[in-house]
C-alpha positions, 0 to 999 in steps of 0.5 A: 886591479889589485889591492896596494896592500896585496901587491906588497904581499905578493911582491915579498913572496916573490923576493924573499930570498932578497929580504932573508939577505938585507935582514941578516947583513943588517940585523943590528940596525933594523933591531936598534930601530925597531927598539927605538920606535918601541920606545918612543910610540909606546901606545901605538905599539900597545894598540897594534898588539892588541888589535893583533890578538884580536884579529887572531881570536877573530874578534872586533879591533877597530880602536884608534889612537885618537879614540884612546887619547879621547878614552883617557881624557874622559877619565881625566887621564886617570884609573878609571877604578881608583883614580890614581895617576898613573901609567895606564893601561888598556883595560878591557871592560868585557875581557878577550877571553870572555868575547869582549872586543878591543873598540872603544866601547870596551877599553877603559883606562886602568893603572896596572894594579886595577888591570892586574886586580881585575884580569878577566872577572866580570866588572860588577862582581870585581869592583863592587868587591875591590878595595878603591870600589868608588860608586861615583866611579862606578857609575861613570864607568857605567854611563861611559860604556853605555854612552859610547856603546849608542 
C-alpha cells in the first residue's frame, strides 16, 4: 500500500491541468491567504524555510517548533550573544555553509545584529572579538550545545 504522502503527489501529476485551472481563477484569494498565514505563523514559516534549505544541502533538519520554543526560554527569551530583547532569530551555531545542521543542537536564538554580526564565522574566533562578548554567556552558550548535543 502506498504511502499517504506519495498518493497526493501522484494524485497532483495526474490532475494538474485541473490545479493550473483553480489556481489561475483564484489567484487572489489563495495569494491574500497564503499572506495571512505568513503573517500570523511567522516562526513556522522560518522553520519550514529552513529546514527546505537544509534538505536541498542534503543536510540534518529535524528541528520542531516545541524544541525552538524550548531553545528561547533557555536563553530567556533573549540574544544568546548580547542578551538584548528582541526579535529573534535562529542563529545556527556551526553555519550551513560550513556543515552545521538545522536541530536543536545547532540553533541558538540571536537578535538580528548578532545574527547578521556573526554570518558564518566560527563561534569562538567571532565572539571572543565581538563588542557584547559576555564569558558568562559564553559559557552557557557553551554548556547549552554540549547539553543538548548528549
Amino acid at each position: 500500500m502506498r504511502c499517504r504522502k506519495q498518493y497526493f503527489k501522484d494524485y497532483y501529476i495526474q490532475n494538474k491541468d485541473k490545479y493550473k485551472k483553480y489556481y489561475e481563477e483564484n489567484k487572489e484569494s489563495i495569494l491574500a491567504r497564503k499572506k495571512e498565514y505568513v503573517k500570523n505563523n511567522k516562526d513556522k514559516v522560518k522553520i519550514s524555510n529552513a529546514k527546505r534549505r537544509s534538505k536541498k544541502k542534503k543536510l540534518l533538519s529535524d528541528l520542531t517548533n516545541e524544541e525552538w520554543e524550548t531553545i528561547k526560554e533557555f536563553f530567556g527569551n533573549t540574544c544568546c550573544y548580547c542578551n538584548k530583547k528582541s526579535k529573534l532569530n535562529q542563529d545556527h551555531f556551526i553555519p550551513l555553509s560550513k556543515g552545521g545542521v538545522y536541530s536543536k543542537n545547532n540553533i541558538l536564538p540571536a537578535c538580528g545584529s548578532c545574527n547578521s554580526s556573526k554570518n558564518n564565522n566560527d563561534f569562538k574566533n567571532w565572539y571572543q572579538n565581538y563588542k557584547h562578548y559576555n564569558k558568562d554567556r559564553e559559557l552557557k552558550i557553551l554548556n547549552y550545545i554540549k547539553e543538548v548535543s548528549k
